[in-house]
C-alpha positions as CSV (number, residue, x, y, z in Angstrom):
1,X,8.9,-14.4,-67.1
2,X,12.0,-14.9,-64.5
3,X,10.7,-13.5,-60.6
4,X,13.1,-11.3,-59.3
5,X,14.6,-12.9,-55.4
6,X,13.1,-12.3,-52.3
7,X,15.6,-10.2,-50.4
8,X,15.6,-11.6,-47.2
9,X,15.7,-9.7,-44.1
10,X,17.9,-9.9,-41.4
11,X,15.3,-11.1,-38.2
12,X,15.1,-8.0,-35.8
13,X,15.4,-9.3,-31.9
14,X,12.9,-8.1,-29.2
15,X,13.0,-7.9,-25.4
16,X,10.0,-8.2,-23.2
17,X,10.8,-5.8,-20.3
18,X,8.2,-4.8,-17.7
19,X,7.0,-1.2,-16.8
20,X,8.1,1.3,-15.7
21,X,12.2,0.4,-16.9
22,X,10.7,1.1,-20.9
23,X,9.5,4.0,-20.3
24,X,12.6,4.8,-18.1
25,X,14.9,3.4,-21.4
26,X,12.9,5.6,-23.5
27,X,13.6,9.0,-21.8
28,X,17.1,8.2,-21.8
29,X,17.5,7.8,-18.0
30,X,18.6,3.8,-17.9
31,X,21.2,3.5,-20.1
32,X,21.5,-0.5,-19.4
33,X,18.6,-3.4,-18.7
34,X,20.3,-6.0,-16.1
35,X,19.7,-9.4,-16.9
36,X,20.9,-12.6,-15.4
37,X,22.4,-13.4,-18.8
38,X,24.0,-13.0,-21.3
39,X,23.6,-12.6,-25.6
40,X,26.3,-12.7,-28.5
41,X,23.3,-10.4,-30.0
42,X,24.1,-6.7,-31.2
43,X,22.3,-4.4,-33.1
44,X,18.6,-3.3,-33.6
45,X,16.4,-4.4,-30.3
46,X,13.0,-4.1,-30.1
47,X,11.9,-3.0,-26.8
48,X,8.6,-4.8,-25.9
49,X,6.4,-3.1,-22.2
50,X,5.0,-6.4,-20.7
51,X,1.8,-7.1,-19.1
52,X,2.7,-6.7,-15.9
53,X,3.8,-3.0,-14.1
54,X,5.4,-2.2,-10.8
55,X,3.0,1.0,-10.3
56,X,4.3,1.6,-6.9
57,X,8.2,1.7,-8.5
58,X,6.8,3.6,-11.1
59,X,5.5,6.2,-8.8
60,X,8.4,6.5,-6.8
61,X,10.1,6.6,-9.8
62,X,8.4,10.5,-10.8
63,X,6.2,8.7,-13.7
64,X,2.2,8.4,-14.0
65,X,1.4,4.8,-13.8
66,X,-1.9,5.4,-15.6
67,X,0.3,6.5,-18.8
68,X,2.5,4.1,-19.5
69,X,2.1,1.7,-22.0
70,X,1.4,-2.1,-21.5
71,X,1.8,-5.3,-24.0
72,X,3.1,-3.1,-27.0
73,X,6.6,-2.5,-28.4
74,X,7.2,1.0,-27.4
75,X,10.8,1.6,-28.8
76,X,13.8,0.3,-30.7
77,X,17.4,0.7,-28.9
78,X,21.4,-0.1,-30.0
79,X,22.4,-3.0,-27.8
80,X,25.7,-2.1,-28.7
81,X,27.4,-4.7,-26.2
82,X,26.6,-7.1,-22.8
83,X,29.3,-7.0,-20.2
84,X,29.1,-7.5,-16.5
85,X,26.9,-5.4,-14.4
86,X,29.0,-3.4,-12.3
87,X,29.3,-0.6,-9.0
88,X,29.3,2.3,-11.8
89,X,26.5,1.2,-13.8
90,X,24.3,1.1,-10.2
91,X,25.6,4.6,-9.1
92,X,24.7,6.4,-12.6
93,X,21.0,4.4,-12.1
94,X,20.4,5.1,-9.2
95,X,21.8,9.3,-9.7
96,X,19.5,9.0,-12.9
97,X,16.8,7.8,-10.7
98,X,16.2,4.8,-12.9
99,X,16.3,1.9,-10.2
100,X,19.6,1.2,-9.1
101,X,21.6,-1.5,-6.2
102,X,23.9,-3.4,-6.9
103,X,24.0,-7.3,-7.2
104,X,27.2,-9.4,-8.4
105,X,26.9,-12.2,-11.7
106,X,24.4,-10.1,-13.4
107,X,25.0,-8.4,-16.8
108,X,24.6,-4.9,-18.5
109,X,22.7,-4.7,-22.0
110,X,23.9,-1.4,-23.1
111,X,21.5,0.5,-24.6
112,X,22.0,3.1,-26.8
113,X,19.8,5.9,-29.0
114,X,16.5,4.7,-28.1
115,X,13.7,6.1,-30.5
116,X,10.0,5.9,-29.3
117,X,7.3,4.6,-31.9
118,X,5.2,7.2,-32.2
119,X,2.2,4.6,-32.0
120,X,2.9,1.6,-30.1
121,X,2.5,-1.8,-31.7
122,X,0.3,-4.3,-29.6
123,X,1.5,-7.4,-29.0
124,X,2.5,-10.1,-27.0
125,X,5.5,-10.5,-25.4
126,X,7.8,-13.6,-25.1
127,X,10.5,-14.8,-22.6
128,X,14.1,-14.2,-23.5
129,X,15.2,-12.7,-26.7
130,X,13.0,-13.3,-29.2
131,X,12.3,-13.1,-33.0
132,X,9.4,-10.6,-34.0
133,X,6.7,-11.5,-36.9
134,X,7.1,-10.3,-40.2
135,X,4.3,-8.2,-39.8
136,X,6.0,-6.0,-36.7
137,X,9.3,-6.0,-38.7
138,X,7.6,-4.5,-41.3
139,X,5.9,-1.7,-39.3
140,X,9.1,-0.7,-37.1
141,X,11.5,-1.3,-40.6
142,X,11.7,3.3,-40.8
143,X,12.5,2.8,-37.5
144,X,15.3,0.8,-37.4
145,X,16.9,2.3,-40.3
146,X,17.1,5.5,-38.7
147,X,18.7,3.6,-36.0
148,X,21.1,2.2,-38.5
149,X,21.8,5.6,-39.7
150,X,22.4,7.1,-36.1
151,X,24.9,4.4,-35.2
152,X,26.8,4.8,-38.6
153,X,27.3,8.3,-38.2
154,X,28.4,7.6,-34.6
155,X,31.2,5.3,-35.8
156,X,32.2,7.1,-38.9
157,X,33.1,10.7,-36.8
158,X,36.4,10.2,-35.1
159,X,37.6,11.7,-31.9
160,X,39.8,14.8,-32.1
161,X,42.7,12.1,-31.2
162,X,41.8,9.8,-33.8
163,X,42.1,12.8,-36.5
164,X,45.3,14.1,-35.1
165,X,46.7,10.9,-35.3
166,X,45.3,10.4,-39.0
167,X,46.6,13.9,-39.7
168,X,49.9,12.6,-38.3
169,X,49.9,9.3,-40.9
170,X,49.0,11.5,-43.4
171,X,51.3,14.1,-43.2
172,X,54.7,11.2,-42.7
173,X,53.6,10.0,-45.8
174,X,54.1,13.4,-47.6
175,X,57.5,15.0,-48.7
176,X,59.0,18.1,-46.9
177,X,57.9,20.1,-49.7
178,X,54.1,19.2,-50.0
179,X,54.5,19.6,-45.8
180,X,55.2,23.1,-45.8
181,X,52.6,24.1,-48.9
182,X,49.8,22.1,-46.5
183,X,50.7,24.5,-43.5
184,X,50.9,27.4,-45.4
185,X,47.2,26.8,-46.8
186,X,46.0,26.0,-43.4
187,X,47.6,29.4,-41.9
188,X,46.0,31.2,-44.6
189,X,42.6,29.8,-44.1
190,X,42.7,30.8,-40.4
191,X,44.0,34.1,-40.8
192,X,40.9,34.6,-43.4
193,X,38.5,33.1,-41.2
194,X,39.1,35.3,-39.0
């Protein structure tokens, strides 16, 4: 009896980051985590709250201290690309009230469509980017998938000046003929939708 393969998964990358700047990820209002370095790493990125808490930040910040979740992953994100940390990224922080200042040679993890776990996962945290168990992988794997969704629908719908100019190809490629039938549908089905 042959045993079917083992699909391997690709590994899943974590970030410890300490309170309150998950939380602040989370609700949307830090779009980037500043880091001292930089990764070649994009995709799926577990967000991990660690041990430690600024409560007085936190506080300052508009958020309860008491409620926010230590040594769990809290979230998954898109870090869609590092770049340097720049004058912009500070001023949308800090008018987002999610920390802000800024410092030069620093870097910008953007961070895009953060989803909350519903029940956080406890669990240690590690310095640097980092690997997750197979366990945790297997308890966020709904999660990133709807992640994975999310960002493909993101890149498949075009701006309205990408599908002009695809309308535009499309329509060169076509004879004068065919040209004039497409416009006359397309006048048609305004004038009826209306």
């Amino acid at each position: 009896m042959k045993k079917s393969p083992k699909t391997k998964t690709s590994p899943i990358k974590a970030l410890t980051i300490r309170q309150p700047f998950p939380e602040l990820i989370l609700r949307r209002r830090k779009h980037v985590e500043i880091r001292s370095w930089r990764t070649h790493y994009s995709g799926p990125l577990l967000i991990h709250s660690g041990m430690s808490m600024d409560a007085e930040f936190a506080r300052e910040l508009g958020l309860n201290s008491e409620k926010l979740t230590t040594s769990a992953f809290v979230g998954v994100a898109e870090l869609s690309c590092v770049r340097p940390y720049t004058r912009e990224d500070a001023r949308l922080l800090k008018k987002r009230r999610a920390g802000g200042g800024w410092y030069p040679n620093l870097f910008s993890w953007v961070l895009e469509k953060p989803l909350r776990f519903p029940t956080p996962i406890k669990a240690k945290g590690q310095l640097g980017l980092f690997n997750v168990s197979a366990s945790v992988r297997k308890r966020v794997a709904l999660y990133v998938r709807e992640l994975q969704k999310r960002s493909q629908k993101a890149k498949s719908s075009r701006t309205p000046k990408e599908r002009s100019e695809a309308v535009k190809k499309a329509s060169a490629r076509r004879t004068a003929e065919k040209r004039s039938k497409a416009a006359r549908k397309a006048w048609v089905t305004r004038r009826l939708s209306l």
